[in-house]
C-alpha positions as CSV (number, residue, x, y, z in Angstrom):
1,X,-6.6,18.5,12.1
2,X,-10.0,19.8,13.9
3,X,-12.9,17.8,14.0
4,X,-15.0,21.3,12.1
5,X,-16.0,20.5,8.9
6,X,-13.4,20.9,5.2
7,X,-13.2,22.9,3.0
8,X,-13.1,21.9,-1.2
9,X,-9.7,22.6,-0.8
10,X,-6.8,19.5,-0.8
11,X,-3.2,20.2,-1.5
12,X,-0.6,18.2,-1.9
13,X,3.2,18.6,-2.0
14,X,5.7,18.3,-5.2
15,X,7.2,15.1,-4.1
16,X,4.3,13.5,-4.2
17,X,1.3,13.8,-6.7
18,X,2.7,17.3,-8.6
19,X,5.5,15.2,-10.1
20,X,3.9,12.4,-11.0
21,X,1.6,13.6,-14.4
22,X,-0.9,10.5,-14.0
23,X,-2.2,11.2,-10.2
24,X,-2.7,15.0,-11.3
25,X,-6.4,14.2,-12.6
26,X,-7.1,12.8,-8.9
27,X,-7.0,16.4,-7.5
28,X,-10.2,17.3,-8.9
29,X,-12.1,19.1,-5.9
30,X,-11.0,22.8,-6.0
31,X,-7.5,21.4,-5.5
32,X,-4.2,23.4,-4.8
33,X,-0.8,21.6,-5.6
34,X,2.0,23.3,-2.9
35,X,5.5,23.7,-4.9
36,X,7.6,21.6,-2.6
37,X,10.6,22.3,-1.6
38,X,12.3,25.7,-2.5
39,X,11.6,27.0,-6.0
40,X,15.4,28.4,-6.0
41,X,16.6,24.5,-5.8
42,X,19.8,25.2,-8.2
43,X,19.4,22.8,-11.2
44,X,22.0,20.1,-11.0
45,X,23.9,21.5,-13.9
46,X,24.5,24.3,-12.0
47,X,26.7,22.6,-9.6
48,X,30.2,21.2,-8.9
49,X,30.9,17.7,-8.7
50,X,32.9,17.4,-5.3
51,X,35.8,14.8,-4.9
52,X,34.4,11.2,-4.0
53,X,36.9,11.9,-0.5
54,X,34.1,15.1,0.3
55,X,31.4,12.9,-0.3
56,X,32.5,10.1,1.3
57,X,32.8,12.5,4.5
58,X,29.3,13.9,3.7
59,X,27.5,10.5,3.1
60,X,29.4,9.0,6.7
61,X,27.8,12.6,8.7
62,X,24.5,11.5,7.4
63,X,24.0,7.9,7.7
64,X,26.0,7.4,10.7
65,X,26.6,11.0,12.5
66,X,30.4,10.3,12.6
67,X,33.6,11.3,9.6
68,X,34.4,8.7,7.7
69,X,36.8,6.4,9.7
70,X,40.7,6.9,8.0
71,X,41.4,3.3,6.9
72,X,37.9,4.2,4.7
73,X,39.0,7.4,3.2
74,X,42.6,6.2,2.5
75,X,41.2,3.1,0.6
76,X,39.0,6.2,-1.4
77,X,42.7,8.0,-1.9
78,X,44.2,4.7,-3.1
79,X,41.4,4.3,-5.3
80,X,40.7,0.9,-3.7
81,X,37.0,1.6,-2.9
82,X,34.3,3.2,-5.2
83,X,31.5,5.3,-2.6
84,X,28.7,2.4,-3.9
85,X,31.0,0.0,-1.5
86,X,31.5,2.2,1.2
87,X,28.1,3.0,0.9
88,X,27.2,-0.6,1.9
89,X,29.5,-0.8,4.6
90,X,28.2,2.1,6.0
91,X,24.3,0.6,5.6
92,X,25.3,-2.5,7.5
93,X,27.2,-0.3,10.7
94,X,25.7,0.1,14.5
95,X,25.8,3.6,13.9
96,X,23.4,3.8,11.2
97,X,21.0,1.4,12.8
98,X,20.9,3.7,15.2
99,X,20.7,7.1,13.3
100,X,17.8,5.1,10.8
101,X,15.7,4.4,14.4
102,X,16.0,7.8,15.3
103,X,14.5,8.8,12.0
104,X,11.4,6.6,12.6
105,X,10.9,7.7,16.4
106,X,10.8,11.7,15.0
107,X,7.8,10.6,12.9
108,X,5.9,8.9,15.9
109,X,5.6,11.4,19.2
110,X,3.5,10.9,22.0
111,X,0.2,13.3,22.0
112,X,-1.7,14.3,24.8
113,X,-4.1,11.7,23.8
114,X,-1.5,8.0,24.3
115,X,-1.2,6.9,27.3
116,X,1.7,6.1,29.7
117,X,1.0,3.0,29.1
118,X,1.0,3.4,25.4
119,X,4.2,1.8,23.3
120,X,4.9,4.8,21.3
121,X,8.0,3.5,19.6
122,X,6.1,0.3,18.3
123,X,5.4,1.9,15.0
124,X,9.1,3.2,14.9
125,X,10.1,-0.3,15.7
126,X,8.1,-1.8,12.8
127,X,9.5,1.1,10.5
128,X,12.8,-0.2,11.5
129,X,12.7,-3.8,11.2
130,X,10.9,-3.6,7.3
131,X,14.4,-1.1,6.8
132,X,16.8,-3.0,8.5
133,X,15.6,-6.4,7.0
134,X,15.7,-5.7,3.3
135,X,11.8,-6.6,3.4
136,X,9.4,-4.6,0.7
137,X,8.6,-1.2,2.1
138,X,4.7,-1.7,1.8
139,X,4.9,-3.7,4.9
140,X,5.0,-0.7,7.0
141,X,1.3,-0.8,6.4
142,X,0.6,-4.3,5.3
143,X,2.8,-6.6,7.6
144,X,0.8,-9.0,10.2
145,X,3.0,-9.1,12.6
146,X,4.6,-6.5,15.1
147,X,8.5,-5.9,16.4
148,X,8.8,-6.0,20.3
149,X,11.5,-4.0,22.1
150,X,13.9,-6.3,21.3
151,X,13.7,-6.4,18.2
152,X,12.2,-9.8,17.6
153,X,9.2,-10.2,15.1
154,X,5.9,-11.8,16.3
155,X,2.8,-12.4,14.3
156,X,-0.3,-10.9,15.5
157,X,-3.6,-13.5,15.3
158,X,-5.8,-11.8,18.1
159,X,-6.3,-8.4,16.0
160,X,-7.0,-8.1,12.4
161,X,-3.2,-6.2,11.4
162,X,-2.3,-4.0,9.3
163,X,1.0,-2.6,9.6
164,X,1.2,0.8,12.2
165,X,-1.9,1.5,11.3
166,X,-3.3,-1.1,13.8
167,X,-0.9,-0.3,16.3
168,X,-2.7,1.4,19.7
169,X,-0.6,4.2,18.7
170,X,-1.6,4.7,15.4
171,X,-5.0,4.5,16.5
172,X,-4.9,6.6,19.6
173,X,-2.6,9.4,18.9
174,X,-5.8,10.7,16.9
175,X,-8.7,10.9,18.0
176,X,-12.2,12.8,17.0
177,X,-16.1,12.3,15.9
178,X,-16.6,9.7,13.5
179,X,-12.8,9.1,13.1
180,X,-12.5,12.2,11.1
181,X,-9.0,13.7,12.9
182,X,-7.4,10.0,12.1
183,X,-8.5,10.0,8.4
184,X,-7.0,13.7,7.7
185,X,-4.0,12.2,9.2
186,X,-3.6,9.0,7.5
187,X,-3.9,11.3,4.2
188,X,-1.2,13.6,5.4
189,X,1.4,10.8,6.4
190,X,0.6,8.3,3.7
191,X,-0.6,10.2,0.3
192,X,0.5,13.8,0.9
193,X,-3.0,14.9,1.1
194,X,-3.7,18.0,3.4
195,X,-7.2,19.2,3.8
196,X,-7.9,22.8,4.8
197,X,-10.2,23.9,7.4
198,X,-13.2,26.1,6.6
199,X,-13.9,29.2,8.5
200,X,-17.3,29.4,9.0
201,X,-19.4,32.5,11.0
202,X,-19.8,31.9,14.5
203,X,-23.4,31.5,15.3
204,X,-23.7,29.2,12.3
205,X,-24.8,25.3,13.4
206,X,-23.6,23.0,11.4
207,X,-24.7,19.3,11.2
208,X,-21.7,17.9,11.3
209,X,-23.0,14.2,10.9
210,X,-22.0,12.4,7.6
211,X,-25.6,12.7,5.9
212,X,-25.5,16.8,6.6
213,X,-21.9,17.9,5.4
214,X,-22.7,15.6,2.8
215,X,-25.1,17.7,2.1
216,X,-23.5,20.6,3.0
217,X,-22.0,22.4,-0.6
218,X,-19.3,24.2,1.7
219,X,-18.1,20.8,3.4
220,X,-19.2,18.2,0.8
221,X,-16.4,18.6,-1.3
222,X,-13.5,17.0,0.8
223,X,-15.6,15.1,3.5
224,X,-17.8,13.2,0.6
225,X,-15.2,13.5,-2.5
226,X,-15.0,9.9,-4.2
227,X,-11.2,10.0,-4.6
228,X,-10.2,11.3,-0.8
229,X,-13.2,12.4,1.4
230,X,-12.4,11.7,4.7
231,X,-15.6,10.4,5.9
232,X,-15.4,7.3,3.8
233,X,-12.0,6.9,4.9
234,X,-12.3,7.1,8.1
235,X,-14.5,4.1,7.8
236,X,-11.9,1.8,7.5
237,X,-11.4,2.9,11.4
238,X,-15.0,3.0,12.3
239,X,-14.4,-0.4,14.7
240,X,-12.1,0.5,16.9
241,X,-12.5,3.2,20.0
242,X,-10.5,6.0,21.2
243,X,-8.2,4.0,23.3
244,X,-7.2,1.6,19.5
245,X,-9.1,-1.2,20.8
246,X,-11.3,-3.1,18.3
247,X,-14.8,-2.6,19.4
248,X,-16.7,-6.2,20.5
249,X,-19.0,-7.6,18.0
250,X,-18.2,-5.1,14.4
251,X,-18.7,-5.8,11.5
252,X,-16.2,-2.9,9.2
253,X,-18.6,-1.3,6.8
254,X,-17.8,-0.5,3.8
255,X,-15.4,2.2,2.9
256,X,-13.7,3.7,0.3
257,X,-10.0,5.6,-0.6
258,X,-8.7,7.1,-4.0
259,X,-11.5,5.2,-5.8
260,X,-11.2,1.7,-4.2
261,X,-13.0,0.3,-1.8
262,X,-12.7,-2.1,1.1
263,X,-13.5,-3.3,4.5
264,X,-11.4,-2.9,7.7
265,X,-7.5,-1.6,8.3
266,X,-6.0,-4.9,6.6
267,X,-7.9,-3.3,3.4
268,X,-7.0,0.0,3.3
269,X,-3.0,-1.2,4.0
270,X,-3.2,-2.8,0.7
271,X,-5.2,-0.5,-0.8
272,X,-2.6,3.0,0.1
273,X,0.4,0.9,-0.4
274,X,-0.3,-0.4,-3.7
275,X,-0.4,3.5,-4.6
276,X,2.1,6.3,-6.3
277,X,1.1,8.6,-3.8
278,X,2.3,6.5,-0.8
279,X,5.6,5.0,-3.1
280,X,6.3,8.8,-3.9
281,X,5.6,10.0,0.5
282,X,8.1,6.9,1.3
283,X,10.7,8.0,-1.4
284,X,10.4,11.8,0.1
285,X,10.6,10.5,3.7
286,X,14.5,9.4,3.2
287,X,14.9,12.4,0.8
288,X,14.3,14.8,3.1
289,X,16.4,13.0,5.8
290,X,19.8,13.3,3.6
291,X,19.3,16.7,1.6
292,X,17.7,18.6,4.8
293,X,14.5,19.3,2.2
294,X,11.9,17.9,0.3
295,X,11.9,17.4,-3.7
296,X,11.6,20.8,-5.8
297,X,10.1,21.0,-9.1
298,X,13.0,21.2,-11.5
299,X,13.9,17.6,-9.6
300,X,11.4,15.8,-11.4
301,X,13.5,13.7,-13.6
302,X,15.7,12.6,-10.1
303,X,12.5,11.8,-8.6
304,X,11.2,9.3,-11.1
305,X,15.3,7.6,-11.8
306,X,14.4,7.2,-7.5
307,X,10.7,5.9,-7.6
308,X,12.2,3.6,-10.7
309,X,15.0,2.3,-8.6
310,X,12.4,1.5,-5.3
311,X,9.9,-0.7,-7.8
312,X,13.1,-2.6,-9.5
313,X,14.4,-3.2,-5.9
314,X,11.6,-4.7,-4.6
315,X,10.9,-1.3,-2.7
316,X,13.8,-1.9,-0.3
317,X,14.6,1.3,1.7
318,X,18.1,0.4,2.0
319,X,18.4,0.4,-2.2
320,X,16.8,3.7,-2.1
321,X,18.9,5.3,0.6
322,X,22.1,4.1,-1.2
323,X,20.7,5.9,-4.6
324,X,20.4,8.9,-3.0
325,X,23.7,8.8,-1.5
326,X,25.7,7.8,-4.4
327,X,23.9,10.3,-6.9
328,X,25.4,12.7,-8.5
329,X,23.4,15.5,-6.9
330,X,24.3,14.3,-3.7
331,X,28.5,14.6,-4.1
332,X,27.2,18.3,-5.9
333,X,27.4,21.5,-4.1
């Protein structure tokens, strides 16, 4: 996202706030909600249950990029293993550690802004470890401690932590006056939130400081809106520099996201994790790895049996990833 000033105009995808009826009021600004994933998603009446021996096959593609290994199919012939258990197996394998990392490094790329000497993969790592470990979900942006490249954990006391979001990557790859670029990210990644850029003439000067597009009736709407304006987002930021390192002698002001308010990265972790829009972004994130889309609107009622399962689990990715791939719209075609 540019640093140029917003637009009124926030939109968010289905598998986030669209399906779930209490966040709808949030979008109040001159919101538009995007449909998701393809509006010709057949409903899963439509379609044919395939044999547990197909899905087996299907779910081993996915989660480990290999078939299914024959002593594992014949025990599925035999009727001596239901697809829950094989699903386990196959969440505990080499290969799916592996194919789960690779999902984490997509989401995390070096940028012309991070450094050689950047550690790209440390949020990837983190990502990995809260997966791998069975450990709640959240702590991808509440955990105090970091994962080295050896996948051993280590607390972090010299640096107040928050998850990736105090990561040099997280706070590097991002960059822009008055932390504006990192905040339009952080809503992207972690609510579904995607401002819009306004097009404004040419020879037009805009104050672009927070006092003017606050007062600004083209810009105000998105950079000063109480439930997601950026510029009191990108507060929670406001004490580190370009490079991610926290600037000598701050004091985090106060700041502000989807009507609470805090101090500092630490804050905002809690504050974006305790919410449906970042439950409903983690629960899409591992849909869209194993169905190839995200959620469409007639999939409401599979999205919520999902989100229900993550809460009772104690929002353990692995829990989630074996509901999807055990569901009945899964072994459909």
């Amino acid at each position: 996202m540019s640093t140029e000033p917003m637009t009124r105009t926030a939109r968010t995808s289905l598998a986030n706030l669209a399906i779930i009826a209490a966040l709808a009021p949030t979008l109040a600004c001159t919101g538009q909600i995007d449909g998701g994933g393809s509006v010709d998603t057949p409903p899963p009446s439509s379609l044919e249950r395939m044999s547990d021996l197909l899905c087996l096959r299907k779910m081993a593609l996915d989660l480990t990029h290999r078939a299914p290994a024959p002593e594992a199919m014949a025990r599925v012939e035999r009727g001596e293993a239901t697809l829950d258990q094989l699903a386990d197996e196959l969440l505990v394998s080499p290969e799916f550690k592996q194919v789960s990392f690779d999902w984490m490094r997509q989401e995390f790329t070096p940028t012309n802004l991070t450094t050689a000497e950047t550690d790209v993969e440390e949020p990837a790592r983190l990502m990995h470890h809260v997966l791998l470990e069975d450990r709640d979900w959240r702590e991808v942006l509440t955990a105090t401690y970091t994962v080295d490249k050896d996948g051993v954990e280590h607390e972090i006391t010299d640096r107040p932590a928050a998850g990736i979001l105090s990561t040099r990557y997280g706070l590097q790859s991002t960059v822009g006056s008055f932390r504006r670029n990192w905040a339009g990210r952080f809503e992207r990644q972690f609510a579904g939130i995607t401002l819009v850029a306004v097009t404004l003439p040419l020879d037009q000067m805009i104050d672009v400081s927070p006092d003017g597009l606050a007062g600004n009736a083209a810009c105000a709407g998105c950079h000063v809106h109480p439930t997601y304006g950026i510029d009191s987002l990108a507060r929670f930021a406001q004490c580190y520099d370009d490079h991610g390192d926290r600037i000598a002698d701050c004091t985090d002001p106060d700041a502000s996201f989807l009507l609470q308010t805090g101090r500092g990265l630490p804050d905002l972790g809690r504050i974006a994790a305790s919410t449906n829009e970042f439950k409903s972004q983690a629960i899409n994130f591992f849909f869209k790895r194993l169905f190839g889309r995200e959620l469409a609107r007639e999939e409401a009622a599979y999205y919520s049996d999902a989100a229900g399962l993550f809460a009772a689990s104690g929002y353990q990715a692995r829990a989630l990833i074996k509901h999807f791939v055990t569901s009945e719209a899964y072994c459909s075609r």
